[in-house]
N, C-alpha and C positions, 0 to 999 in steps of 0.2 A: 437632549440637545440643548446647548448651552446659550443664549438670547446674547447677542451682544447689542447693547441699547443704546444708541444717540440721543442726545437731546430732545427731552417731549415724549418720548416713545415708552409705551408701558408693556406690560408682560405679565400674565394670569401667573398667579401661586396657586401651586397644588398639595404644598403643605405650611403647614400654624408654628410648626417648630423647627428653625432657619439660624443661619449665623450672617452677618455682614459681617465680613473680611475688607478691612480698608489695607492699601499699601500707598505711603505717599514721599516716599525717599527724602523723607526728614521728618524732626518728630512733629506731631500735629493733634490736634485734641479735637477727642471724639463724646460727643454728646449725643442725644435725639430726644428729642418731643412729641410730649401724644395734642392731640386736637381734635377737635368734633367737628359735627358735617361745615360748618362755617370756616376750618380751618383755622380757630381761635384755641389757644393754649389759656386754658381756664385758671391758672395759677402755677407759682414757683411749683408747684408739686408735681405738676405737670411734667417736669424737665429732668429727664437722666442724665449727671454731668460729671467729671471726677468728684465733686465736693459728698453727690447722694450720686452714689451710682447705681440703685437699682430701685426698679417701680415693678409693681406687677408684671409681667410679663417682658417685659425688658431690663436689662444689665450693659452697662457702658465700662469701658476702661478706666483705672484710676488716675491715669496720669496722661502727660504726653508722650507721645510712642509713634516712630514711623511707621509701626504694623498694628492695627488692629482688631478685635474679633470677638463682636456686639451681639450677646442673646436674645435670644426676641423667641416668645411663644407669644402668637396672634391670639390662640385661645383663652390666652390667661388675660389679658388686656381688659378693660375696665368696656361694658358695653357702651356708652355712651362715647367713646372713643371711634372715630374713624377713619385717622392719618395718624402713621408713625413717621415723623418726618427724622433723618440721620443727615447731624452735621460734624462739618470738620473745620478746625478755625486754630489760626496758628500762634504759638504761643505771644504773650504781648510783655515778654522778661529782659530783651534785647538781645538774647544769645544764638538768636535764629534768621532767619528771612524773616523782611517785614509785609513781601505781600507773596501772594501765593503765584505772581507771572516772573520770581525770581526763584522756582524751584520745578521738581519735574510735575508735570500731570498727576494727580493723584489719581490711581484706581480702587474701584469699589466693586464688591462681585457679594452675591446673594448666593447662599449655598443652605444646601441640605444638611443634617448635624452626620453625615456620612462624607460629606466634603464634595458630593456631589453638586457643581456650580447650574444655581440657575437663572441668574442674569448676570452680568456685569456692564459695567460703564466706567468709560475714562474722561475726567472732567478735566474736559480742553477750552480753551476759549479765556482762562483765569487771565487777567493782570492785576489791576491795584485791589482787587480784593482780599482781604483778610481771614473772612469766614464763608462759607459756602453753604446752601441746603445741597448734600450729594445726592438721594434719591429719596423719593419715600412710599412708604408702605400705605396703600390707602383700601377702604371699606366699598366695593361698588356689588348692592343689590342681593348683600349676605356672603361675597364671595370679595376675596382678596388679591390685589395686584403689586405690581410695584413700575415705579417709574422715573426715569430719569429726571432729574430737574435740572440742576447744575447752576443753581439760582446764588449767585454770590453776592457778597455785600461790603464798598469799601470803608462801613463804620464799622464792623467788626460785628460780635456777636449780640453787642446791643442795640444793634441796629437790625440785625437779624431778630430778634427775640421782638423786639416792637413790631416787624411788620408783622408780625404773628400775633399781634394783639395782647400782649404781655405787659400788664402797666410798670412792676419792678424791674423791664428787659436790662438799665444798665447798672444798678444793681444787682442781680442776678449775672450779669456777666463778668462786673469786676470779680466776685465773689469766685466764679469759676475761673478765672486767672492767677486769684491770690491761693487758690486750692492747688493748681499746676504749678506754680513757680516753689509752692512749700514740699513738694515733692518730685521735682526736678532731677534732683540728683538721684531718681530714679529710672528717668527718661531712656527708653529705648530708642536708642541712635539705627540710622540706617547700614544697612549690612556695607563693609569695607573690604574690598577685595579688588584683582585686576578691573575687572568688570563689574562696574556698581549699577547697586537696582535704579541710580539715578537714569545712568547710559540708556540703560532697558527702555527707560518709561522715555526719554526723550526721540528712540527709534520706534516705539511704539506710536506715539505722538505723530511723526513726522507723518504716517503713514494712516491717519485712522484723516477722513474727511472732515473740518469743522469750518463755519463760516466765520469764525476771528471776529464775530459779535457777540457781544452782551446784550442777550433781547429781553426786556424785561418779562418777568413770569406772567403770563395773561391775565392770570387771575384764580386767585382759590375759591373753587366750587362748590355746591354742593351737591347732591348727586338727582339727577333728570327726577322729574314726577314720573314717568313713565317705569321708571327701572323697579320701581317697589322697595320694600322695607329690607335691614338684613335678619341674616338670621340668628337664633340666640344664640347666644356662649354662656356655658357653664363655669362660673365666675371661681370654682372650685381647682378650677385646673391650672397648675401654680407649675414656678420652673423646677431646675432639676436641686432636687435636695442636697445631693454634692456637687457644687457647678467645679466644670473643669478648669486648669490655668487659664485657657483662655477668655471665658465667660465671669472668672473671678478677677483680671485685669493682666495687662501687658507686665507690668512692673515684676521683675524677679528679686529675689534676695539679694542684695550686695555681700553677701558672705560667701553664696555660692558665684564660682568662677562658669561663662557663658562656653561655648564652645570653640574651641581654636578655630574650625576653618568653620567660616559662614556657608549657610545652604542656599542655592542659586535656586529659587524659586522661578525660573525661565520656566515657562510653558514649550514642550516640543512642537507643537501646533501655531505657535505666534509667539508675537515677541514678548508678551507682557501678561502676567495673571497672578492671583493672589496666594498667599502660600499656601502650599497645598496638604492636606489633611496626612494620616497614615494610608497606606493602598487601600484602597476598598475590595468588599472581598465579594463582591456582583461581575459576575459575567460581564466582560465588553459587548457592545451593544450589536445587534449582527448589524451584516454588512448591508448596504442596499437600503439603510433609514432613509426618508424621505430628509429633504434637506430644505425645503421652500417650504412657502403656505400653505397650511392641513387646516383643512374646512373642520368647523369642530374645535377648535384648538381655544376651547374658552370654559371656566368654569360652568357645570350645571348638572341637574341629575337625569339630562334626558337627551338626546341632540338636536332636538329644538328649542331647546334651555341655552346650550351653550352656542347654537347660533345666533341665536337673537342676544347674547350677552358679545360673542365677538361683532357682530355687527355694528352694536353701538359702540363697542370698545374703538373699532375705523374709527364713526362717527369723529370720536374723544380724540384721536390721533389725527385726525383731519383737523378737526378744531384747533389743536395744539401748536403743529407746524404751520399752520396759516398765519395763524396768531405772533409765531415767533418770525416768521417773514415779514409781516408788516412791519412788527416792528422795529426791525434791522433798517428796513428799508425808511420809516422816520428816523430813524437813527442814522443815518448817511445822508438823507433832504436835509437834515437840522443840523449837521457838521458841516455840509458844504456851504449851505446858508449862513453860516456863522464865517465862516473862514472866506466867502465873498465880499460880507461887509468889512470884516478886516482890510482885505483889500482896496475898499474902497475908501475907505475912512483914511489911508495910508497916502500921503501928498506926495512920499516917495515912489510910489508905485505907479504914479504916471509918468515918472522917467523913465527911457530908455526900454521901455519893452518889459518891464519888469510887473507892469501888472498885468498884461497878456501871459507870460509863462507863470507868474501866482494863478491865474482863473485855470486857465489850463491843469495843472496842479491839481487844485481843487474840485478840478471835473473829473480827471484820471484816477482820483481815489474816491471819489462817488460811486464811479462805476465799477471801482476796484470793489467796494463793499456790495455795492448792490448784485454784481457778481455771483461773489461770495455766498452771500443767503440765498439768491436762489440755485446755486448750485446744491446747498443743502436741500433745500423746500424739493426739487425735483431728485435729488434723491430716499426724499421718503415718502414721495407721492409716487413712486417706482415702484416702493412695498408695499403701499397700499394698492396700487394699482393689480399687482400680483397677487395679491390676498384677495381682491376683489374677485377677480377672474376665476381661483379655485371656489369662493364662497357660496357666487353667485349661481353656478349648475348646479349648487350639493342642497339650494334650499326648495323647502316644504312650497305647497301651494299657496298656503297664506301667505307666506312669504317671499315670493317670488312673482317676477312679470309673467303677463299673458303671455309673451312670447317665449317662455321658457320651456321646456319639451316636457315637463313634469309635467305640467297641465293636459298632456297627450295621453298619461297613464292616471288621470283622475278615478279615485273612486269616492263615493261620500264617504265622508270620515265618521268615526266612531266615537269621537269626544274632539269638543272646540280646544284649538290652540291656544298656545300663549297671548299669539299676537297675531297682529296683521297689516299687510304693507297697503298704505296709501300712495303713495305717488316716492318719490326720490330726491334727494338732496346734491347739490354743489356748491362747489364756491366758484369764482371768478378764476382764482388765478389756479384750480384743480383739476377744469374739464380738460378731457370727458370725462374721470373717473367719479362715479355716483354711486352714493351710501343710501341703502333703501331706507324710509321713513318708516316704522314700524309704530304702532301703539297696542298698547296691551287692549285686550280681551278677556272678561265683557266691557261694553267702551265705558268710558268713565264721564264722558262731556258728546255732544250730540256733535255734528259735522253741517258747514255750513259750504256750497259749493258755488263763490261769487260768480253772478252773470253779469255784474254791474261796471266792468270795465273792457273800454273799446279798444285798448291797446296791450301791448304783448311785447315780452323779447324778441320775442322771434320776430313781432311784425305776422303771427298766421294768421289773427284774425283783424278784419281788416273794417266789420261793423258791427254791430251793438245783434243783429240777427243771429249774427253765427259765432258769436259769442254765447248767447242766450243755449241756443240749440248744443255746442261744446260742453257748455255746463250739466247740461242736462244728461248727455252721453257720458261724461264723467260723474256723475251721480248713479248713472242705469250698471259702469262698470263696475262701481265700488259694492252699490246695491247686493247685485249677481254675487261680488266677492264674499262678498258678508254671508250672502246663503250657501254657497257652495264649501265654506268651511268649518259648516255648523252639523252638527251630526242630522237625518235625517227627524223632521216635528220639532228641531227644537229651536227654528227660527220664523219665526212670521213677519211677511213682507208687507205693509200698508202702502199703498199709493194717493194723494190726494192732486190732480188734475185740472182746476175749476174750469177752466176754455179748452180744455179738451186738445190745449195746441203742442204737446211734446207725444203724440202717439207712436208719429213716427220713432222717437226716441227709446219709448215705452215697446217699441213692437220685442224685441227678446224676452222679453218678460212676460208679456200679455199670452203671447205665442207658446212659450214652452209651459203654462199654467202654473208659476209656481207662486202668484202670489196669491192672498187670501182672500181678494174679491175682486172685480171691478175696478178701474180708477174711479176715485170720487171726482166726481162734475159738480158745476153748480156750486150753490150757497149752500143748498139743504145739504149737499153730498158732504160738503168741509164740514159744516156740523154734527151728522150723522158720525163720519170716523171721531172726531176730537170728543166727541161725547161719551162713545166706546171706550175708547183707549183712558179717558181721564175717569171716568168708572172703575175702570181696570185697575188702574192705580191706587184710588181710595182700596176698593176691597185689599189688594195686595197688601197695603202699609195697616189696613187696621189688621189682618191675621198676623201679620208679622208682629207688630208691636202687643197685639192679644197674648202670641205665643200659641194661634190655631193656627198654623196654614194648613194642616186638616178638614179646616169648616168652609174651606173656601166651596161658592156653586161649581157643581159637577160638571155644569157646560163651558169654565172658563179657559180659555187659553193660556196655561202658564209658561210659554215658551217665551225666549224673548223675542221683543217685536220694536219692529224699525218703520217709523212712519216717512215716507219720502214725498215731500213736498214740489210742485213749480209753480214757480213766477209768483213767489207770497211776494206781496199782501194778497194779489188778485183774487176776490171770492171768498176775503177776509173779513167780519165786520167786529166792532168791539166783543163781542162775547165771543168770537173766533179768537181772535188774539190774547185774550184774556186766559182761555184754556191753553195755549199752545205756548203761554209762558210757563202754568202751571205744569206743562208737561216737562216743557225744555229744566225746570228747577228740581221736579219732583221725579220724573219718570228715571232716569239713569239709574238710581238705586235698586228700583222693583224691576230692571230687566224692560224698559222703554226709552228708543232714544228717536231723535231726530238727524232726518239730513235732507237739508233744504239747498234750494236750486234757488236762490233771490239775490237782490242786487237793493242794498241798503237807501240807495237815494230813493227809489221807489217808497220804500217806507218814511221816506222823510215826514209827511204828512200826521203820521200819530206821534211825532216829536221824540221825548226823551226814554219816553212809555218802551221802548222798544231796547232801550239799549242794555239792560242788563242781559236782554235775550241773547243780541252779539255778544255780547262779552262770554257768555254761560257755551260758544260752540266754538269748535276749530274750525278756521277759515281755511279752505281749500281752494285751487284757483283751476278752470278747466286750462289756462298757457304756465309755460314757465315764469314765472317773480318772485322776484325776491323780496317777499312780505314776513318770512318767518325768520325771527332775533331766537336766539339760544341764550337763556339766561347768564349761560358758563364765560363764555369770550367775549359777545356780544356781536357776533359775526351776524350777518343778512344772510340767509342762508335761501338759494334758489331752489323754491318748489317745482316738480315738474309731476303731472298725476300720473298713472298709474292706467295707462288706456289699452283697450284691443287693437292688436295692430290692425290697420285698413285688409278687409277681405278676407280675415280669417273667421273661419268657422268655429271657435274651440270655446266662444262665450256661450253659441246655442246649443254644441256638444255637453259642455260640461250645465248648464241648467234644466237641460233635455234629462240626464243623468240625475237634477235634483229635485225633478218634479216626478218622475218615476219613483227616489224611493219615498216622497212623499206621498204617492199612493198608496204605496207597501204600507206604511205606517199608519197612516189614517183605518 
């Protein structure tokens, strides 16, 4: 099934060796650039243009050509490489259009070397632009995607080539103009006939949704800490020994004569698609394919591999069209603001009514843009919302809320997950649609669960009490979480207590016996655990670093283990604190982490002592706030945890079940 992409919107590859097919009914120059996770092009070499048109794994056309058809093997690409970005940019010789909003929509489609299409995009929205990023191919987590961009630029390609970090960008682009203009008279012109592919792409256009802004790109990424490393390539695996006409370039002989009647590359299915390969010789696909969102639908070797990769992939798509909303929408505040002060600077414009119908004016096309984008932004918060709906029953228990029916058919698992859901994510202008929060497994940084703020979106919590006590219940949730998704022995629960005042909170836990002693009370109690566990530690890193973990004592517990704190400092004194820094820096490696229930002004008192400790945990909040920034866009993204719903039974059911096969195994 063929992805048709709007702007922002990405799409998993399921294969390395691909063609992009451009069609842009005049001829236009096709280049593309490799980059690393920065999205920096490391040098001219970097760049496949007509002048070098072929790099490792990729081949570009020689010339300019209203069709083109770009080879790319993902595998052969250079591993420090993580974006193949494909541009198109129009000649600069004078015998053409001089911007790309005075020709039709260029389309771009991604295909299989079978001619099998696996995305396409029609880049709508051009006016004074000259050069365009059309999509590109990027690296997320060992597994390959591609994604619309449609990022244009009205200085041409050396202005393009600069925001990509390129110091020779306008040298290297005169360079690729004087390469096109000396081979010109090679130029494949657009097909001429009754019906030109111009017609096509303008009917095609009329009908495809675009919000008529230019939203600046949010920002080149790199990819989440969370998502992990990729995986290798075999730097051996090179393109094809004979590349075909198309992979060797557009340009034909001028000796030999083209074909009298042009081929109408019309799609029967829509108006507009890229030329189409020889028949393929695969069965049509049966009848009755699903046609919407398939849970699953993301690269990985497991299906909780490629849930947890499509899940973030939302995340990425959430983050993208939010991003490209805003900023349409400054983009229409900053036009109309501009175009009031015109107004008013103007001494004619207080005659006669003529600066009431100017503001008016100025307000009518405000709203005309601002329209516009969100008419976009809610139509792809539509497919995400869609996507969410199928994603959200198909996931695992770590992955999924309490109140999901999976939790109904619990059994303890046989090996820990990838990952595991903390609470959930929105934006403002998204709800209700929420992207679960995921972090890999085993945790990498310790969790810290604020009791220290009296206010709330919501307005639930209404004093500093029941706030404290929220925290704490959202600690005993995640707690529970933690164990129930870890195979039977091979997680241990710590509790440390000192006033004894969250029992009530602590009663699921205490109740179904799954942790490994007692809450500790008291001073002696907080020292007695911290002493343990930082024990633990030393022995663990000197086997490991000896190369015994053989020698380790027979009575240790090598499972991993989670100490859960409340109301720190309380029952805290400097040799307490001192350990449970060492824990919070040292323990996550050897399989010990922290999740504390504390509220930072409390600790004001040991000053600065404390702060590397914050920094070293993820702040969790018991209400919904919006305290968590994503490195990517820079969006506030609203937290909401991750709670049992009021008067279900399924948190004692499912603990009940973990404390039993913790008997079995003991």
């Amino acid at each position: 099934m063929t992805a048709e992409l709007v702007r922002g919107q990405n799409h998993p590859l399921t294969q390395v060796r691909l063609e992009v097919r451009v069609s842009a009914g005049t001829p236009v120059v096709a280049a593309a650039t490799l980059s690393d996770e920065q999205g920096t092009i490391r040098g001219v070499e970097w760049v496949a243009h007509p002048g070098a048109p072929a790099l490792p794994g990729l081949e570009v056309s020689r010339q300019a050509a209203a069709d083109h058809r770009l080879a790319v093997d993902l595998d052969a690409v250079p591993d420090s490489v993580h974006r193949v970005d494909v541009l198109l940019a129009l000649p600069t010789d004078g015998r053409g259009p001089v911007r790309f909003g005075a020709v039709a929509a260029p389309f771009v489609a991604v295909t299989g070397l079978d001619g099998t299409e696996v995305a396409t995009y029609t880049i709508t929205g051009l006016d004074a632009e000259t050069a365009v990023v059309a999509l590109e191919l990027y690296r997320r987590q060992g597994a390959w995607k591609v994604r619309a961009v449609g990022q244009g630029y009205a200085g041409g390609l050396g202005e393009l080539f600069a925001d990509q970090g390129l110091a020779e960008a306008h040298v290297l682009a005169n360079g690729i103009q004087s390469a096109v203009a000396q081979s010109h008279a090679r130029a494949v012109q657009a097909p001429a006939s009754g019906t030109t592919d111009t017609d096509r792409v303008h009917r095609h256009a009329a009908t495809t949704p675009d919000s008529g802004l230019h939203a600046t790109q949010p920002g080149r990424h790199a990819a989440p800490t969370q998502h992990g490393g990729p995986y290798g390539h075999d730097a051996s695996h090179g393109m094809p020994a004979e590349p075909t006409p198309a992979q060797a370039g557009q340009g034909a002989d001028p000796a030999r004569p083209g074909p009298a009647v042009p081929v109408d590359y019309t799609h029967p299915g829509r108006q507009r698609t890229a030329p189409p390969p020889p028949p393929p010789t695969a069965p049509p696909a049966p009848q009755g394919q699903p046609t919407g969102p398939v849970a699953g639908d993301a690269t990985g070797w497991s299906m909780d591999e490629r849930l947890y990769n499509q899940v973030w992939g939302m995340f990425e798509d959430l983050a993208r069209t939010t991003a490209a909303y805003r900023s349409a929408v400054d983009f229409a505040d900053s036009r109309m603001e501009k175009e009031l002060d015109q107004v008013l600077s103007d001494p004619r414009s207080r005659i006669g009514g003529q600066g009431d119908a100017a503001r008016e004016a100025a307000r009518a096309r405000h709203a005309d843009l601002v329209g516009q984008a969100r008419h976009a932004l809610d139509r792809d918060l539509a497919q995400l919302q869609a996507e969410a709906d199928v994603v959200e029953p198909a996931l695992p228990p770590a992955y999924a809320r309490w109140d999901n029916p999976v939790w109904h058919g619990y059994r303890v698992p046989m090996e820990m997950p990838m990952a595991l859901r903390v609470g959930d994510l929105h934006l403002p202008e998204s709800d209700p649609l929420r992207i679960p929060l995921l972090v890999r497994l085993p945790l990498e940084r310790g969790l810290w669960i604020d009791s220290g703020r009296a206010g709330s979106l919501d307005g639930s919590f209404a004093d500093s009490h029941e706030l404290r006590q929220g925290a704490m219940e959202t600690a005993v949730a995640l707690a529970a979480r933690l164990l129930a998704v870890h195979p039977a022995g091979e997680f241990t629960l710590h509790v440390i207590d000192p006033a004894g005042s969250a029992a009530g909170s602590l009663a699921p836990l205490t109740r179904s016996g799954v942790l490994a002693g007692p809450p500790a009370v008291g001073a002696a109690g907080v020292s007695e655990v911290l002493a343990r566990l930082t024990e633990r530690v030393d022995l663990v890193q000197m086997a490991v670093r000896g190369g015994a973990a053989d020698a380790l004592p027979p009575g240790l517990d090598t499972a991993q283990q989670l100490l859960l704190i409340n109301d720190f400092p309380h029952g805290f004194d400097d040799r307490a604190v001192t350990r449970l820094r060492y824990l919070a820096d040292e323990g996550p490696a050897v399989g010990v982490h922290l999740l504390m229930v504390a509220d930072r002004e409390d600790a004001a008192g040991y000053g600065p002592l404390l702060d590397p400790l914050w920094r070293s945990l993820l702040r969790l909040t018991p209400v919904a706030d919006d305290h968590l920034a994503d490195p990517w866009v820079g969006h506030a993204w609203t937290y909401e945890p991750s709670l049992v719903p009021p008067g279900s039974q399924i948190l004692q059911q499912v603990l009940t079940q973990v404390a039993q096969a913790r008997t079995k195994y003991m």
